[in-house]
C-alpha angles and dihedrals in degrees: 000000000000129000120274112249112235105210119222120205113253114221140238136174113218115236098212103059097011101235110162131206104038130166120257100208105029090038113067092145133037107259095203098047103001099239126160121266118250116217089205106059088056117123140173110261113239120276113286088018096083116130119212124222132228124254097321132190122214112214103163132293113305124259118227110225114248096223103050101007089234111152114237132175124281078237093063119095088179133043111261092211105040105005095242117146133259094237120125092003137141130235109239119261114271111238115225124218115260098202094058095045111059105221117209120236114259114266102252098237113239120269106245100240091051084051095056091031082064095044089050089053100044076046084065098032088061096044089051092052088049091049097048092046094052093047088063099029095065124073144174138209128241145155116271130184119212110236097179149008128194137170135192132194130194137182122190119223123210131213110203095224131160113272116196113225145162138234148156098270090234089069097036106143114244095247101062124125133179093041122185128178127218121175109232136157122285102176142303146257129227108246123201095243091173129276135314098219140194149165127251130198110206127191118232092199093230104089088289142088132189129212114233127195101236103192123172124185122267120211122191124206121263120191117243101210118191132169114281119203132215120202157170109231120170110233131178104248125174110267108177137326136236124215148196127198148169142188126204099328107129088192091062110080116181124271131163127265136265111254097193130211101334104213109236110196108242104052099265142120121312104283129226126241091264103035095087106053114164088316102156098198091068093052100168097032113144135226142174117265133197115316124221133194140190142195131199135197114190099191123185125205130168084331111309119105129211135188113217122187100210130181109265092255094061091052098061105065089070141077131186110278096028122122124218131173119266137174125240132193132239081245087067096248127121126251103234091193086052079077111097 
């Protein structure tokens, strides 16, 4: 059986005569000048000041009477101030309680200087954009001699070590040695720790509000603990480089360098790239790695110089002393892609 709602009086001050702190139920009419009530003005009376009814009855939220906007109960066929009908009317607005909704404080409006004092600086803001992009958007063409070329060429070697690393044990790799546990937090798990509660003053809409008990529930964190591993693994990590390079000789063209006797752990033949995998018994076996490579254009014209990296391909067409087209920008820097 649930609990039996007290009803509160709602209040209204009363806009003729000026009297504050009526009663919205008992109060239909003004006692000092007999005004109407207006359904509108009601608010809720401060906390500790609330004044209980007696023995109402709810019978639905008032309507206010479209003729003389009088409220009147949902009981009422008739307009108790005027006589009009119920017909086609509207039951009043409900008034929330301010306490319980926290209203933000109103935006202060710019002042208008400061308006136009912003518009005048993004003004600015977009010209200089436009300005940046068409400095190195426009371009113009022009005779260049290539000065230089160089090339370099690079290959990583890699040395198969042991690398300690950590992991949940359930997702510990196959190849793992030297393992220790420790136990350490995962994660955690939302746990009901009782209810956050408050009280809630609604309005009725007749004159009359009720408080209400508004609970949700409150969790607190637990900490999930699992088993965390610590491991050698060998992993292939990169060890040194060996490189190949030339400046300005046309008759050298690029090759890749010598990688020398790789040494392969366990006393054998020189290994592929693939024939190590994670084997743990040739810990320090070599391998070659990625390979990079690079090629450079230094071009001259009516003296400013520019370095261009270009595709090998690229490289190629030219010798030392040869001119191309190239386009430059109104920044004064060359546009690489320009090359052909």
């Amino acid at each position: 059986m649930s609990e039996k709602e007290i009803f509160y009086e709602m209040l209204w001050d009363c806009t003729q005569c000026e009297t504050r702190g009526l009663l919205g139920d008992s109060h239909r009419h003004c006692p000092t000048c007999g005004a109407a009530q207006d359904p509108t003005k009601r608010y809720f009376p401060k906390p500790g000041e609330e004044v209980e009814t007696n023995d109402h009855q709810f019978v639905g939220a008032d309507w206010s009477c479209a003729y003389c906007n009088t409220p009147n109960s949902n009981a009422a066929a008739h307009c108790t101030n005027c006589g009009a009908g119920k017909d086609g009317t509207q039951p009043v607005a409900i008034v929330v309680d301010r306490l319980a909704v926290p209203v933000a404080a109103p935006a202060a409006a710019p002042a208008a200087s400061r308006s136009g004092w912003m518009r005048w600086v993004m003004g600015l803001v977009v010209l200089a954009v436009v300005a940046m992009i068409a400095m190195f958007s426009i371009t113009k063409e022009t005779t260049a001699t290539v000065s230089q070329r160089t090339w370099l060429r690079e290959i990583q070697i890699e040395k198969l070590v042991p690398v300690s690393e950590s992991a949940w044990c359930d997702g510990v790799p196959a190849d793992a040695y030297s393992v220790t546990r420790t136990r350490e937090q995962r994660s955690s798990k939302k746990i009901p720790d009782g209810q956050e509660c408050h009280e809630e003053r609604v309005d009725k809409g007749d004159g009359t509000f009720v408080k209400r008990r508004e609970c949700t529930p409150r969790y607190r964190e637990e900490p999930i603990y699992d088993n965390r591993c610590h491991f050698q693994v060998n992993r292939w990590r990169t060890a040194r480089s060996v490189k190949a390079g030339a400046e300005t000789s046309s008759t050298l063209m690029p090759v890749w360098p010598s990688v020398g006797n790789l040494y392969s752990g366990g006393g054998g033949s020189n290994l592929s790239a693939n024939s190590l995998g994670g084997t743990r018994s040739l810990v320090g076996a070599e391998r070659e790695g990625p390979r990079r490579e690079n090629y450079t254009l230094s071009l001259a014209s009516g003296g400013k110089t520019w370095t261009c990296s270009v595709s090998e391909n690229v490289w190629r067409k030219y010798e030392d002393g040869s001119t191309t087209p190239i386009k430059v920008r109104f920044t004064g820097g060359a546009d690489c892609d320009s090359l052909k």
